[in-house]
C-alpha positions in Angstrom: 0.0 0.0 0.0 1.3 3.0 -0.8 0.6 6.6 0.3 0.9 9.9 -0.9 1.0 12.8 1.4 0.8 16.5 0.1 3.0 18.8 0.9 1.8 20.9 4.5 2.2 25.0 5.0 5.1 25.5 7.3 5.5 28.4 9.5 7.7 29.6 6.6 5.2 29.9 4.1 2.1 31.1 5.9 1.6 34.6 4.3 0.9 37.3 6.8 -1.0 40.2 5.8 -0.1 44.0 6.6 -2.2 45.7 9.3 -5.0 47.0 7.6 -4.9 51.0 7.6 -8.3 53.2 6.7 -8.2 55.7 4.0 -7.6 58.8 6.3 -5.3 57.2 7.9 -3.4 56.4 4.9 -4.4 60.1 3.6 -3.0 62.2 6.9 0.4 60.0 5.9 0.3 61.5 2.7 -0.7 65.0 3.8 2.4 64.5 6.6 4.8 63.4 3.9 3.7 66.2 1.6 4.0 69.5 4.3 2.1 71.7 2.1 -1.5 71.5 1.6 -2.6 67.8 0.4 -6.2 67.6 -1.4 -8.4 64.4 0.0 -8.8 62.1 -2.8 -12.3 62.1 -2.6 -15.5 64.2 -3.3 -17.7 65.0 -0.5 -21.2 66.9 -0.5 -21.0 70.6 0.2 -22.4 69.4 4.0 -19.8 66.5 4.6 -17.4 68.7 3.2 -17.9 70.9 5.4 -18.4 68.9 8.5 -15.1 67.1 8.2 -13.1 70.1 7.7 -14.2 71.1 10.8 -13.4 67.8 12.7 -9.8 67.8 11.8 -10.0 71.4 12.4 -10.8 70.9 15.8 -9.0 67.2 16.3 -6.3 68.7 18.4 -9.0 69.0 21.1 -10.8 65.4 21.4 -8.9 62.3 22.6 -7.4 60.3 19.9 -10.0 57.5 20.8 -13.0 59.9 20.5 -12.2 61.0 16.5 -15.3 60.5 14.2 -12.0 60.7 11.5 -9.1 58.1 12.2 -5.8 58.7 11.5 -4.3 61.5 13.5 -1.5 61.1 16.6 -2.3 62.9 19.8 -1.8 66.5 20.2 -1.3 67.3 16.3 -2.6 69.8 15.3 -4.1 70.0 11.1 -5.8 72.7 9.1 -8.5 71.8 6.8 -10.5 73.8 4.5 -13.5 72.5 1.9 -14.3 74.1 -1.2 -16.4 73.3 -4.8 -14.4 71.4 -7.6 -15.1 71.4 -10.6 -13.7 67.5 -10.9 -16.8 66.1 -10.3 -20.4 66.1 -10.5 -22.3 69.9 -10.0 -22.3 70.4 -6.2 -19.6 67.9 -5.2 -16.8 70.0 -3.1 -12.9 69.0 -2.0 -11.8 68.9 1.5 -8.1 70.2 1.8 -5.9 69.2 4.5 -1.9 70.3 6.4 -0.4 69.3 9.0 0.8 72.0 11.3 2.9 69.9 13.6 2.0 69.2 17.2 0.0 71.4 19.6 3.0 73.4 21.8 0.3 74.5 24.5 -1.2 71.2 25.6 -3.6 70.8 28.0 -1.9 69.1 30.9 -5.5 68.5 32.6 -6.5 66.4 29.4 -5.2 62.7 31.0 -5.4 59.8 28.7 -7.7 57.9 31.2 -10.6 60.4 31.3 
């Protein structure tokens, strides 16, 4: 009787995938590496637009944890402004984004654990 065995996976082979990162976080990586004012590659409603220019606006003073937009490292501080483009449909708008280093002034009474 003979048998055949197939070859098995060792622990060489197993593939192991990259940490999966979201597309603002792989967009603020881009807007660091770029130090001058990076356009979002997407098209937002005049209303989202809008609303998430003012989010990273104001990301410098929520927790990390608490962001409604991932991506940015504690006590950075961005700029973000939103306007209408002309790249996509009538009423689509841009959201434009820089990073303006980290927040010199932080707020010692903003603890990690609150």
């Amino acid at each position: 009787m003979n048998i055949t065995l197939s070859p098995t996976a060792t622990s060489t082979s197993i593939r192991r995938r990259d940490k999966r990162r979201s597309f603002w976080q792989r967009s603020f990586d881009q807007a660091r590496l770029a130090g001058d004012w990076y356009r979002i590659p997407k098209l937002y409603t005049r209303k989202s637009a809008s609303q998430i220019a003012s989010d990273i606006r104001r990301s410098h003073l929520r927790r990390t944890k608490d962001q409604r937009v991932r991506g940015f490292r504690s006590a950075e501080v961005w700029e973000a402004k939103w306007q209408p483009t002309t790249l996509g449909a009538p009423g689509d708008c841009e959201v434009w984004v820089r990073c303006g280093g980290e927040k010199l002034n932080w707020d010692l009474n903003q603890r990690v654990d609150k």
